[in-house]
C-alpha positions as YAML, in Angstrom:
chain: A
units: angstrom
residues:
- id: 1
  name: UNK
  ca: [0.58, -14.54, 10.99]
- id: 2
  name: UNK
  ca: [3.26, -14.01, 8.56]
- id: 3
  name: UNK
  ca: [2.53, -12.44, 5.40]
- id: 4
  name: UNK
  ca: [4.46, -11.28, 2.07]
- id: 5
  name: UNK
  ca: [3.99, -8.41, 1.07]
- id: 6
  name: UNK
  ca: [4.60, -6.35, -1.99]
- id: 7
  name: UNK
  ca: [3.37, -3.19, -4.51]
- id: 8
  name: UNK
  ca: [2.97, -4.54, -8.21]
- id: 9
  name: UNK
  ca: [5.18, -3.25, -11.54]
- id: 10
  name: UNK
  ca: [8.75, -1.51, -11.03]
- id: 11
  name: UNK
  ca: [9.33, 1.99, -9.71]
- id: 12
  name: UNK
  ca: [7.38, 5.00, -11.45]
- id: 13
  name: UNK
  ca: [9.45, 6.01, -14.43]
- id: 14
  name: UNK
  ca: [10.88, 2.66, -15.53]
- id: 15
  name: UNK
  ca: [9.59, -0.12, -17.89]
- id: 16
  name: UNK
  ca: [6.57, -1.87, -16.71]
- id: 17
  name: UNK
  ca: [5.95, 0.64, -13.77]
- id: 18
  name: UNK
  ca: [2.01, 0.13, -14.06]
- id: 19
  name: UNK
  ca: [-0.82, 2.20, -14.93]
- id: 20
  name: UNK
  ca: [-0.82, 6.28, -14.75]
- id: 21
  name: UNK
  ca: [-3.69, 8.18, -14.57]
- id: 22
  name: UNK
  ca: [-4.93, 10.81, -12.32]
- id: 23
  name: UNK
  ca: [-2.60, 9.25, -10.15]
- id: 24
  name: UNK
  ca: [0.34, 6.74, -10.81]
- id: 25
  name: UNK
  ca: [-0.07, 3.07, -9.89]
- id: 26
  name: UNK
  ca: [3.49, 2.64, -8.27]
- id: 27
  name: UNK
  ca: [3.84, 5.52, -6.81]
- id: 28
  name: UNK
  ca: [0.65, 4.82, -4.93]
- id: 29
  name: UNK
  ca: [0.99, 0.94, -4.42]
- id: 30
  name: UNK
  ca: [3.92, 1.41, -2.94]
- id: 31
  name: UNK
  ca: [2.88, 3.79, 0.08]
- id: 32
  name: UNK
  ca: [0.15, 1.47, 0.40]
- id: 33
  name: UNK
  ca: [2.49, -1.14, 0.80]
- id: 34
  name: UNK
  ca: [4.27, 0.73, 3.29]
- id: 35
  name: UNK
  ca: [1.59, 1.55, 5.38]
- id: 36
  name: UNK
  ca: [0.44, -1.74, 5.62]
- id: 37
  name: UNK
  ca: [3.74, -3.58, 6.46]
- id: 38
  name: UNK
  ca: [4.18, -1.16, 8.98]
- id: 39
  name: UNK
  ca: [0.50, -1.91, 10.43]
- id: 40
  name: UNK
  ca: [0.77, -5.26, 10.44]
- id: 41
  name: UNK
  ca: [4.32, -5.34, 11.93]
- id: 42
  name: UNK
  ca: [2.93, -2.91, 15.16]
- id: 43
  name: UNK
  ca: [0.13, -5.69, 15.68]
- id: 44
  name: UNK
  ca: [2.69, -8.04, 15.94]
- id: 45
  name: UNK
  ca: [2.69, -9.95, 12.54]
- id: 46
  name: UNK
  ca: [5.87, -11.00, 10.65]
- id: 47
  name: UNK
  ca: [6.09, -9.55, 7.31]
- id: 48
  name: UNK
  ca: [8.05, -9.24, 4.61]
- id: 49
  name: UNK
  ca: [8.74, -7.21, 1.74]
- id: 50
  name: UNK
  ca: [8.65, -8.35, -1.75]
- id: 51
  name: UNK
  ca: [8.56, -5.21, -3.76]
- id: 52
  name: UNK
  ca: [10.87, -5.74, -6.89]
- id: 53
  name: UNK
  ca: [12.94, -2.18, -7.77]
- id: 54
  name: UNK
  ca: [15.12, -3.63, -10.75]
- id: 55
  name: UNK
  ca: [13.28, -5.34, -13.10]
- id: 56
  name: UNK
  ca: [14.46, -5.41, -16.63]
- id: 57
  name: UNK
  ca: [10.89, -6.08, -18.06]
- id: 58
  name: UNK
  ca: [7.14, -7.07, -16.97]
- id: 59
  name: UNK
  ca: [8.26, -11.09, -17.20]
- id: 60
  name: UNK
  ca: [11.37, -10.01, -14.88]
- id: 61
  name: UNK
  ca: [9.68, -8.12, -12.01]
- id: 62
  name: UNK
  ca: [7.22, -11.18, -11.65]
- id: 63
  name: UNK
  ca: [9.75, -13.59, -11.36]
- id: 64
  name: UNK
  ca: [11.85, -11.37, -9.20]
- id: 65
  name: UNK
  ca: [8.80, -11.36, -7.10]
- id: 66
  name: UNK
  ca: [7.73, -14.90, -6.67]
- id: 67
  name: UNK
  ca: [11.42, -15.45, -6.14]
- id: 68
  name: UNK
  ca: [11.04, -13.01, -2.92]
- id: 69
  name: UNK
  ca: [7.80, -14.37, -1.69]
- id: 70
  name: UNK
  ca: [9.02, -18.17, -2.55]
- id: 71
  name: UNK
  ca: [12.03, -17.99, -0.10]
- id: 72
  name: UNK
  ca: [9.16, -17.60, 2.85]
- id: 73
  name: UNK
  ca: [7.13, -19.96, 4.54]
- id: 74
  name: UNK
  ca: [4.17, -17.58, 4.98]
- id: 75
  name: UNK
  ca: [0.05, -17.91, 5.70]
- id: 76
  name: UNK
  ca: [-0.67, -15.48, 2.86]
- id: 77
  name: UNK
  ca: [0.64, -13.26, -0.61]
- id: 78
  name: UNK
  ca: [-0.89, -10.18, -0.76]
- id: 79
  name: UNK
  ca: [-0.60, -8.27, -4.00]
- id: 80
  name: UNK
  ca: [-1.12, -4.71, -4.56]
- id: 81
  name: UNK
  ca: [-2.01, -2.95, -7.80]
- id: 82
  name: UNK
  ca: [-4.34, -0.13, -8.61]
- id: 83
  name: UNK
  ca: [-6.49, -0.50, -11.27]
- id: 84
  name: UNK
  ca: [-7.54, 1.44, -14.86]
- id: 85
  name: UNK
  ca: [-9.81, 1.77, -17.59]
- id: 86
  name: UNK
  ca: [-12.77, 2.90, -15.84]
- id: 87
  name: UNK
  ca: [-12.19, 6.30, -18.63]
- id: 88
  name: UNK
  ca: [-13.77, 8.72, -15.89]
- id: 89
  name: UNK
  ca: [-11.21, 11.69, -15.23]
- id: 90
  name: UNK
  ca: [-14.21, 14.03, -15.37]
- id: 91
  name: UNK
  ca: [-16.11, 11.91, -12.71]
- id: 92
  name: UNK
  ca: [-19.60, 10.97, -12.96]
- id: 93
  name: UNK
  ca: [-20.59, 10.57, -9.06]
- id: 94
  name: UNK
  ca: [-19.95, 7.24, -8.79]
- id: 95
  name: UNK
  ca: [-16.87, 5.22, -7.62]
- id: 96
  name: UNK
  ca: [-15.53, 2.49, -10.01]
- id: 97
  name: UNK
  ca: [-14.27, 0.81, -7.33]
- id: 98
  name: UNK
  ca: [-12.14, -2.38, -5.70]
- id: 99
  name: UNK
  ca: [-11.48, -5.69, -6.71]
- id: 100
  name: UNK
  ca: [-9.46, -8.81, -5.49]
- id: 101
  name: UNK
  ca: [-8.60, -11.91, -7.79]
- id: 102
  name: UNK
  ca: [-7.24, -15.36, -6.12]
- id: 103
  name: UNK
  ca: [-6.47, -18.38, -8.57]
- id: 104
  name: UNK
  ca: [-9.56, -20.91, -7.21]
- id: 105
  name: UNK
  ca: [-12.35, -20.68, -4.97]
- id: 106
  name: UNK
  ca: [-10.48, -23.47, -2.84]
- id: 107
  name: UNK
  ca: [-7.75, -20.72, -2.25]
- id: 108
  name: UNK
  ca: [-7.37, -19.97, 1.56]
- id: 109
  name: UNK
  ca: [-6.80, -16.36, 0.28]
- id: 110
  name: UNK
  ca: [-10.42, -16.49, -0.99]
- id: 111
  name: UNK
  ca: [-11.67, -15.13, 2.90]
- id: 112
  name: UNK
  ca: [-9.26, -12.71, 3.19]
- id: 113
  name: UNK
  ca: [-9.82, -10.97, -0.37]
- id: 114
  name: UNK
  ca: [-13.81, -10.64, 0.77]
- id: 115
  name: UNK
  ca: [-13.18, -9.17, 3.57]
- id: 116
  name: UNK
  ca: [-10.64, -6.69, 2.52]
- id: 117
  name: UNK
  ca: [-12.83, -6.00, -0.61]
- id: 118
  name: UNK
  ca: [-15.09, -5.04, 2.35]
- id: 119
  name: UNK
  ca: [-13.52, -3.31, 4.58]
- id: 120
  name: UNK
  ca: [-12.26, -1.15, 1.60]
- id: 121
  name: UNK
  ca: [-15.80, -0.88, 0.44]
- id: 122
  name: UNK
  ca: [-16.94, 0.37, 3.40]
- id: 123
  name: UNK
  ca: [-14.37, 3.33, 2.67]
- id: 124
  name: UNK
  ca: [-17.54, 4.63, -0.13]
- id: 125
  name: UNK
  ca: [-16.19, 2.29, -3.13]
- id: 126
  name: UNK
  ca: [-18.07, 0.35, -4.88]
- id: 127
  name: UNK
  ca: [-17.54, -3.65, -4.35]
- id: 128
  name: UNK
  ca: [-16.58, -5.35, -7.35]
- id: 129
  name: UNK
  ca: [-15.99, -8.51, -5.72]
- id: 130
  name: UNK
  ca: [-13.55, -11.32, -5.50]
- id: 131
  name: UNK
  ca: [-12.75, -12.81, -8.64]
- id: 132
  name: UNK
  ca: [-11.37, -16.28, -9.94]
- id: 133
  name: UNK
  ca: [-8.13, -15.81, -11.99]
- id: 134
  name: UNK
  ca: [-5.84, -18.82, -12.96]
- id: 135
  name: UNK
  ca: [-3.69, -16.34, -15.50]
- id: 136
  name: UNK
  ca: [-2.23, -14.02, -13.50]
- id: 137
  name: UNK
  ca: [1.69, -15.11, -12.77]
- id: 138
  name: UNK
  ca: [2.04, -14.37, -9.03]
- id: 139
  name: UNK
  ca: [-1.41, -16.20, -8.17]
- id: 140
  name: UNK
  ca: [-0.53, -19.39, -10.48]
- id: 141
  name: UNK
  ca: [3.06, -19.17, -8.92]
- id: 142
  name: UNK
  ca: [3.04, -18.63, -5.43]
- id: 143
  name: UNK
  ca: [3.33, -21.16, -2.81]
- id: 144
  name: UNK
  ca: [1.24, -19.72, -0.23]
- id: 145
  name: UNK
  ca: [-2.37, -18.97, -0.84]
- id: 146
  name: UNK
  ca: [-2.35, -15.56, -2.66]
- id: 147
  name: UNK
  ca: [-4.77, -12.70, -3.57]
- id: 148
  name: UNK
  ca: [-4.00, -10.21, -6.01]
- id: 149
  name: UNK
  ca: [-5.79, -6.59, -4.78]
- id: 150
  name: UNK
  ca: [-7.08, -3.78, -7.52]
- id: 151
  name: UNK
  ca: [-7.03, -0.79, -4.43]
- id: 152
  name: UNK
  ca: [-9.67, 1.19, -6.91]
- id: 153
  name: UNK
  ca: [-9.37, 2.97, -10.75]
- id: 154
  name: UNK
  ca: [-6.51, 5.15, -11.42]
- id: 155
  name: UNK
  ca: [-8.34, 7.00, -14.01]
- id: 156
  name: UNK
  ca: [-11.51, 7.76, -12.29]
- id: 157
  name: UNK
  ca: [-11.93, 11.25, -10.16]
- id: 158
  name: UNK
  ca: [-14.35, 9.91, -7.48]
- id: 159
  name: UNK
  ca: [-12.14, 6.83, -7.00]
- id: 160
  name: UNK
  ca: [-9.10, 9.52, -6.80]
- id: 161
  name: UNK
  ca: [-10.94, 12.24, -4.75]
- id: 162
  name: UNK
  ca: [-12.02, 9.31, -1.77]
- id: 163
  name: UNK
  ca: [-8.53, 7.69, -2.00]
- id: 164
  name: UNK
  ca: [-6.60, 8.21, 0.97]
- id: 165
  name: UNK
  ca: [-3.47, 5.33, 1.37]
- id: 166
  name: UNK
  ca: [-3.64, 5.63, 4.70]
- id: 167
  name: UNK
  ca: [-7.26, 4.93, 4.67]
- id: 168
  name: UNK
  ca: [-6.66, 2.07, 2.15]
- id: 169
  name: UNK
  ca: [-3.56, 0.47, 4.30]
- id: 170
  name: UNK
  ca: [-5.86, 0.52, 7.34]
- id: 171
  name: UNK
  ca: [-8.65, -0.84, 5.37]
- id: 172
  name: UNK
  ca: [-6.86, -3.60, 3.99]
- id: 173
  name: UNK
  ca: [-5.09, -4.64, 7.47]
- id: 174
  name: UNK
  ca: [-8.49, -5.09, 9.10]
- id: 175
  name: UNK
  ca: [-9.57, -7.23, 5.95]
- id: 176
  name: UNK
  ca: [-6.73, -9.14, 7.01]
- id: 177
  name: UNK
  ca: [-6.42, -9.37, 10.80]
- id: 178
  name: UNK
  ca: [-9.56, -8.01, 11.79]
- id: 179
  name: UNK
  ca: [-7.76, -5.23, 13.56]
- id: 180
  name: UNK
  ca: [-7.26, -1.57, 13.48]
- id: 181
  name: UNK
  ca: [-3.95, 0.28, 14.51]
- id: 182
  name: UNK
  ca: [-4.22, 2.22, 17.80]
- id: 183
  name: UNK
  ca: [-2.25, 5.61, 17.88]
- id: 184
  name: UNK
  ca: [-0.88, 6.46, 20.96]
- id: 185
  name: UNK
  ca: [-2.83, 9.82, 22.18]
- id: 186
  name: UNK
  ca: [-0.52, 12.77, 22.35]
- id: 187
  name: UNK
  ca: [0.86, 13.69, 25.83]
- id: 188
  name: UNK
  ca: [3.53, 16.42, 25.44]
- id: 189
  name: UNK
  ca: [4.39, 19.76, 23.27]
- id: 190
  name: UNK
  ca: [7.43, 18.01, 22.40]
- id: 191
  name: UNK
  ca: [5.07, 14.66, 20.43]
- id: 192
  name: UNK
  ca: [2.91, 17.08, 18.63]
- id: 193
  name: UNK
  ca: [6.34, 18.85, 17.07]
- id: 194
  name: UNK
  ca: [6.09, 22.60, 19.64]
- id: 195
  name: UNK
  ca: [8.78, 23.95, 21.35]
- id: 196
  name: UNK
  ca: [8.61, 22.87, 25.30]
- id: 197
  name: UNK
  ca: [9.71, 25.23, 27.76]
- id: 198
  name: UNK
  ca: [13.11, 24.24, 28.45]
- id: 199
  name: UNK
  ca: [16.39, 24.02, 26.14]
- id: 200
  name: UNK
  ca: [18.68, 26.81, 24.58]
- id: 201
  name: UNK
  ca: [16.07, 28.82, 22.33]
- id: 202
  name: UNK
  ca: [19.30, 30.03, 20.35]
- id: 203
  name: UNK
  ca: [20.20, 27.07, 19.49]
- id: 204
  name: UNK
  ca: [18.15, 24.86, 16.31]
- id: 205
  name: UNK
  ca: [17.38, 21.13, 16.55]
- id: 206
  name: UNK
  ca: [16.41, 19.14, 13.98]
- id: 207
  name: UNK
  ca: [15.09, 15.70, 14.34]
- id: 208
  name: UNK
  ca: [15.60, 13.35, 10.74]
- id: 209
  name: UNK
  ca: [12.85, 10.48, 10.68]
- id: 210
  name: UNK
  ca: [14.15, 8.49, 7.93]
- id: 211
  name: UNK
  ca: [16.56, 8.36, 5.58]
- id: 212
  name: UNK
  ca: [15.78, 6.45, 1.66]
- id: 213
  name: UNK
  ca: [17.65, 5.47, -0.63]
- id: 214
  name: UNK
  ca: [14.55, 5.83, -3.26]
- id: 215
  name: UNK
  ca: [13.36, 9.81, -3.38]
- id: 216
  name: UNK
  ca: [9.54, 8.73, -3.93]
- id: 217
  name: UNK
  ca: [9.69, 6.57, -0.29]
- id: 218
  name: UNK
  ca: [11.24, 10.37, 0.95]
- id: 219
  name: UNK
  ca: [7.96, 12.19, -0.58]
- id: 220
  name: UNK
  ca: [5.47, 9.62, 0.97]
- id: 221
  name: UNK
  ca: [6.76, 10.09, 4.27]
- id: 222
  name: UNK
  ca: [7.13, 13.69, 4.34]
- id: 223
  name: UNK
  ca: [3.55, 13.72, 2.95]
- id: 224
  name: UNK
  ca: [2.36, 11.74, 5.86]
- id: 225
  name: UNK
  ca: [4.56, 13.77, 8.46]
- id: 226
  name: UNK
  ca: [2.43, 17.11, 6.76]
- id: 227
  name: UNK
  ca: [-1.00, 15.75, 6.95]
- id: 228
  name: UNK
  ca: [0.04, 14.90, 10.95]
- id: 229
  name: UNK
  ca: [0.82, 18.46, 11.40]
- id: 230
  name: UNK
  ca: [4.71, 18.54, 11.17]
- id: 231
  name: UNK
  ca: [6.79, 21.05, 8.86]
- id: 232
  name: UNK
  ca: [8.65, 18.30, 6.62]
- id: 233
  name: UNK
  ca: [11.22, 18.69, 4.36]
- id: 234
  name: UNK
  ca: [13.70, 16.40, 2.02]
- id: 235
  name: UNK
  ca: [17.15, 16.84, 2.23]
- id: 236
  name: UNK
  ca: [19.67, 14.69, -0.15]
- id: 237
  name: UNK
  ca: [22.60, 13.76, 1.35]
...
């Protein structure tokens, strides 16, 4: 398949960067994003980015991005926002939820947001459903059939506390392809970050994984590279 791809609002910090709550819409979006470009891309799909880092306004950035997902011939838009206003930071036991709009029930993207809506259900949120939306600017102005995904509530602690974008990225990927991601078992001292039992032990390699020109792509990846068991840190340059 190939597949746009892109996180909703501008950067964290700048106008129209989305909703903040527990935790902060772009930030979040965009390591979702991330993680499933890079999922899609290892099962072979074509994808492309069409996060929008410069917008001067909330009119701009959408623009900006159908611009980006315009210039491909694709199979499907896929939109990713968190939602807010479920008004439970205490938490009450129960998840808010996820939620995927597409502009007609005609929409080839209609199959695709069920099953993601799905999949991420099957995470422990609660299904909201797929919804009909013929307002929203990148569904009304994209070429290729499009679906518009709320991931769950910003502002509610059991949607928060069960969040994991790794999780989510995975989830959504199998709503899409049906697939999930196969890591590679470790073999070797030397994949799992310990010291093998050869090379100069006075001497101090370090191995860089990335390099970003935006500091919160840095933090995501470092986060990831701790939860796998590696000591990460950011350096600028």
């Amino acid at each position: 398949m190939k597949i746009n791809v892109h996180a909703g609002h501008n950067p964290a910090g700048k106008v129209a960067c989305g909703a903040v709550g527990l935790i902060n819409e772009s930030i979040e979006a965009r390591r979702v994003k991330d993680e499933v470009i890079s999922k899609l891309r290892q099962l072979g799909h074509t994808v492309y980015d069409c996060t929008v880092d410069n917008g001067t306004g909330q009119a701009d950035v959408l623009k900006k991005i159908i611009a980006k997902c315009n210039a491909h011939a694709v199979d499907l838009d896929v939109s990713i926002h968190f939602n807010s206003g479920a008004g439970d930071k205490g938490g009450n036991g129960k998840t808010t939820g996820v939620e995927c709009y597409v502009y007609s029930a005609a929409s080839k993207a209609k199959a695709f947001a069920e099953k993601i809506c799905q999949a991420i259900s099957n995470l422990g949120f609660k299904n909201r459903g797929v919804k009909i939306s013929q307002k929203l600017y990148v569904l009304k102005k994209s070429k290729a059939p499009a679906l518009l995904l709320e991931c769950c509530f910003v502002d509610d602690k059991d949607d928060v506390q069960l969040y994991s974008y790794e999780k989510m990225a995975d989830a959504i990927v199998y709503g899409i392809t049906g697939e999930h991601v196969q890591i590679a078992p470790e073999t070797d001292k030397a994949e799992q970050g310990e010291e093998t039992s050869t090379g100069d032990r006075k001497a101090l390699y370090r191995v860089q994984v990335g390099a970003y020109s935006a500091r919160y792509n840095a933090e995501a990846q470092a986060e990831k590279l701790r939860k796998a068991g590696f000591d990460a840190a950011i350096v600028q340059a």
